[in-house]
C-alpha positions, -999 to +999 in steps of 0.1 A: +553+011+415+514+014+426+485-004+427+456+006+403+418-008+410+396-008+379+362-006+398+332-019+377+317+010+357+285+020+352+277-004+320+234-002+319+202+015+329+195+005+366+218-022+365+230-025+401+254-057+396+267-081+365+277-112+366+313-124+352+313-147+325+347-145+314+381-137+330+405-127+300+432-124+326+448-142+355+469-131+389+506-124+371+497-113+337+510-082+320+479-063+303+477-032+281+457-002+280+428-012+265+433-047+265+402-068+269+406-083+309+368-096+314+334-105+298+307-096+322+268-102+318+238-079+329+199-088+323+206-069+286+237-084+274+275-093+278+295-064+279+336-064+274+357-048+299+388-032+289+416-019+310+423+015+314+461+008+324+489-010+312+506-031+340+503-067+360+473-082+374+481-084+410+437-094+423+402-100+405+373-100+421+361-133+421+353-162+400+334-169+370+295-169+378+301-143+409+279-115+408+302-079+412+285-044+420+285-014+397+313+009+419+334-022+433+366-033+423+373-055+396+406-059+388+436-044+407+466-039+381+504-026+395+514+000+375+547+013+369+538+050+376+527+059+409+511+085+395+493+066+371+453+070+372+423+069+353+384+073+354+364+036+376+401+033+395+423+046+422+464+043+426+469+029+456+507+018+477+526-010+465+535-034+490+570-032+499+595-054+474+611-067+504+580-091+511+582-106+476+620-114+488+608-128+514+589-152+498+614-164+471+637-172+494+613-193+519+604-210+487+641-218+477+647-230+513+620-254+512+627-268+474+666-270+476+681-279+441+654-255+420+683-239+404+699-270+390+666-285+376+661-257+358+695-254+344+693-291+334+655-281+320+639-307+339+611-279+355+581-273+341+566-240+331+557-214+356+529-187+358+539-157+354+553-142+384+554-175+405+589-201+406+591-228+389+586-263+403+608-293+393+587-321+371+608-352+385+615-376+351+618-413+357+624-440+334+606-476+334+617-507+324+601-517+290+590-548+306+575-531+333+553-510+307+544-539+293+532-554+322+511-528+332+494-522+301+461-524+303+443-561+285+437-555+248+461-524+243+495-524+222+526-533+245+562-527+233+583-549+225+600-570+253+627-592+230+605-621+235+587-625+203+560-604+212+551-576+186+530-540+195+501-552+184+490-568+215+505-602+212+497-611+179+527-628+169+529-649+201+489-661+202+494-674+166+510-702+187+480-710+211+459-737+203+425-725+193+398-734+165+394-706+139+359-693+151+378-685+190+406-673+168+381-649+155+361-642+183+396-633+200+405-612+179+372-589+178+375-591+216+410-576+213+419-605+237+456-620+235+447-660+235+482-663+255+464-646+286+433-668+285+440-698+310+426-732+299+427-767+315+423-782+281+446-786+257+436-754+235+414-719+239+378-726+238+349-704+237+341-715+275+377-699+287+369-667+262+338-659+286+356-669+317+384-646+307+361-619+304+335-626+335+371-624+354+385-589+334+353-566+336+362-561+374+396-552+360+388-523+337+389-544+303+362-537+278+357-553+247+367-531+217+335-506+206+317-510+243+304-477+259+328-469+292+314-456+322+326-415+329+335-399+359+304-378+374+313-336+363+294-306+383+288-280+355+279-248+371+251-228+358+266-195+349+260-167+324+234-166+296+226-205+308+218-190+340+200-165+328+176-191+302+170-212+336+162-180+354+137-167+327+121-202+320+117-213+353+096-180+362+077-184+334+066-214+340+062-212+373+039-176+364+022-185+330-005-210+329+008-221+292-015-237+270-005-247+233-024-253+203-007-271+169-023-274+133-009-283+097-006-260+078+006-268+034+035-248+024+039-262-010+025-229-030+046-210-004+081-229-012+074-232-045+070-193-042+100-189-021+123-207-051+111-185-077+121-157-051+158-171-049+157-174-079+159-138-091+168-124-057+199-108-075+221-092-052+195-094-024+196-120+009+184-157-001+151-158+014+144-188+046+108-196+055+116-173+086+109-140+065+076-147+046+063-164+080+073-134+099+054-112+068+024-134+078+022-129+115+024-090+112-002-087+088-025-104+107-020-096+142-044-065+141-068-084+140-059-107+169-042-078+190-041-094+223-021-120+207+007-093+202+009-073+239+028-071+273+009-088+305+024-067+335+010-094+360+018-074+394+000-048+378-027-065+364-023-041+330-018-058+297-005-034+270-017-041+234+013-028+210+006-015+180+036-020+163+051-057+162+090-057+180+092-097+168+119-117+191+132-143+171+149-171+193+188-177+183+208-207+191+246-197+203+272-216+222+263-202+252+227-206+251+197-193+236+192-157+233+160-138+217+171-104+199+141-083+185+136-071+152+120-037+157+091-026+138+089-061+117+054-046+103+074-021+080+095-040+066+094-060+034+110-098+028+141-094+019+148-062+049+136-092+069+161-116+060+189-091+059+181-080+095+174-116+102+210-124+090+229-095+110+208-101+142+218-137+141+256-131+132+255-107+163+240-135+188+266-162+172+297-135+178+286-122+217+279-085+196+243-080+208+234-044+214+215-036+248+189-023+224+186-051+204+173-073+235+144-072+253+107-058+250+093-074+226+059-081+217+056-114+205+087-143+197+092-166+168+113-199+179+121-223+149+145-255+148+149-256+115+152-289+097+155-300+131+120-285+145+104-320+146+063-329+147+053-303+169+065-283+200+055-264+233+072-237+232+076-218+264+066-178+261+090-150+266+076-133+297+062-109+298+052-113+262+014-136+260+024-155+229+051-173+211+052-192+178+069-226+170+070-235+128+081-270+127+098-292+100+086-294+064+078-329+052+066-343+019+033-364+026+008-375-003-023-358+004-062-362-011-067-335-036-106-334-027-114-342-062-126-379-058-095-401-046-071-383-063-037-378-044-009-352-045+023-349-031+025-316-008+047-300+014+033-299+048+044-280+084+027-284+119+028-247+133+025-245+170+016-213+191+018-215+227-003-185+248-008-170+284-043-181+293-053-157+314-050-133+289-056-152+254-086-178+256-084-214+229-105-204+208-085-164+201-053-189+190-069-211+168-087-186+150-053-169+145-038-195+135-064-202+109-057-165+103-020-173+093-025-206+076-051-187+050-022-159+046+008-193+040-013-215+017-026-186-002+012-168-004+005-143-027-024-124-002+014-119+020+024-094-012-014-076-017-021-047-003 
């Protein structure tokens, strides 16, 4: 037998440490060569780690959210070979089997009667390479369970004439008018626990009862409960969003401007699209907004550039790398569509598609993150009246459509009114780079472009 230690690899570019957002493993399990035993995150993207050696997990390096250095161990896995190596680990000395004895029989000693508990099946499951513990069984009386069944809940039955649904059968012999009777029973109270001094239930003893019971835990049926506080630490891709928004807040002197824009020619463009789309990707707003932005952002091009503040150097990009904001279940992530200007509707919705798949499954390429030149962040149905986005530092720009909603609207033609499909489109910009009046005139820009739809198809 040996000891192997998987020391973290190289997995990035000047990455000096990751973070580990995902153990796959635990102390005692049997992995295989090339098993998946971690998932750990760098500033690009969550990167698998597979074992190099088949054997049992024996130490990790720490918990989830701890930060582990390129070069030091992550995992050390006993082997069966002594001989055994492989490249990021080193065999190293078992410790003598006699120590493990040792300790099985100190535990035996101090938990006599293990063996016959587990003959009789009365332990519960182990972890791999630890003893089992006995799980002591003990019966209760069914009037005891009954007792101690908490007000309103089902009870057993006791032979007494009372039924599992809380008493029903015996408070059918209190005394009480129909409307306490009713009243009871949404309470989920049992009239034979509500005391009385008169000679049947009133509505007076019902709120006595219960003035008396909400120190005790009862709560009538459909009432919010009070939870237990829960810490939640910040790990992963959520620490990373808290990280990146925090600094740009705390770096960016934001300042956001919102104006309507009417989309009804453009969705009434986009059905027709569907509509013979064939085998091709069913077109979103996303695409035809993201045609828009690139097709005017020459004119506007310190809209689409890098600030490098320490430096005091903005870099104007002449090619649009569009970061488009995805929702996952471990937070939001922003991978870029590269060279958005060259590509036509439908490439845009099929790259749209895969890049957002990719987020959803934890697939992201390091390539496919970062560097980007300006960011598109959209809600959907849920996008609301208008938002503030927060910009992608170091990018000086970000873009917010918002929800669609049918409004009548004055036609211009005397008071004639028509019904139109209407979005707020927020932009949000780095002032010291982009001044008010550069963001609403590109806006304007790309409000010309959406209610005119077919200029996004001209050459």
């Amino acid at each position: 037998m040996a000891r192997f230690t998987f020391k973290l690899p190289d997995i990035g570019e000047g990455i000096a440490e990751a973070e580990i957002v995902a153990w796959h493993v635990a102390v005692g399990d049997r992995v295989e060569e090339d098993q998946n035993i971690a998932d750990m995150m760098t500033d690009k993207a969550t990167v698998e780690m597979e074992s190099p050696v088949s054997g049992v997990v024996v130490e990790l390096a720490g918990e989830v959210g701890d930060q582990v250095a390129i070069g030091a161990a992550l995992v050390v896995i006993e082997t069966e070979d002594a001989g055994e190596t492989a490249g990021g680990g080193e065999a190293i000395a078992a410790p003598p089997s006699a120590e493990q004895a040792e300790v099985a029989e100190q535990y035996e000693a101090e938990n006599p009667g293990v063996e016959e508990a587990q003959s009789a099946g009365l332990t519960t499951p182990a972890r791999s390479g630890e003893p089992s513990a006995p799980s002591p069984v003990r019966a209760e009386p069914v009037e005891a369970q009954a007792a101690n069944a908490p007000i309103g809940e089902s009870r057993p039955s006791t032979g007494s004439g009372r039924t599992e649904d809380g008493g029903a059968a015996h408070q059918a012999h209190v005394l009480a008018s129909p409307a306490v009777r009713a009243r009871a029973r949404d309470l989920g109270i049992d009239l034979a626990q509500v005391k009385t001094d008169a000679d049947r239930v009133r509505h007076a003893d019902l709120d006595a009862f219960l003035r008396y019971n909400a120190g005790q835990g009862y709560q009538a049926p459909g009432a919010s409960r009070a939870r237990a506080d829960e810490q939640i630490r910040v790990i992963g891709m959520r620490r990373r969003i808290a990280e990146n928004m925090a600094a740009s807040k705390r770096n960016i002197p934001h300042f956001t401007y919102v104006d309507e824009i009417d989309v009804t020619a453009l969705e009434s463009m986009r059905a027709d699209l569907n509509d013979h789309r064939g085998a091709r990707p069913k077109l979103t707003l996303l695409p035809l907004l993201i045609v828009a932005i690139c097709r005017t952002l020459p004119q506007f091009p310190m809209l689409n550039a890098r600030y490098d503040d320490e430096a005091g150097v903005v870099t104007r990009s002449g090619r649009v790398h569009l970061g488009m904001a995805a929702q996952t279940d471990a937070g939001l992530t922003v991978p870029v569509i590269r060279d958005a200007q060259d590509r036509n509707v439908w490439q845009l919705a099929t790259e749209i598609a895969r890049l957002a798949e990719a987020a959803r499954a934890n697939k992201l390429k390091p390539e496919e993150l970062g560097n980007g030149t300006i960011t598109v962040t959209s809600l959907g149905p849920l996008g609301g009246i208008a938002t503030t986005p927060v910009i992608n530092r170091p990018e000086v720009a970000i873009i917010g459509p918002n929800k669609i909603v049918e409004r009548p609207v004055f036609t211009g033609r005397g008071d004639e009114i028509r019904r139109a499909k209407l979005m707020n489109l927020s932009i949000s910009c780095d002032h010291r780079v982009v001044d008010g009046s550069d963001a609403a005139s590109y806006v304007q820009a790309l409000k010309t472009q959406l209610e005119t739809p077919v200029l996004l198809f001209a050459d």
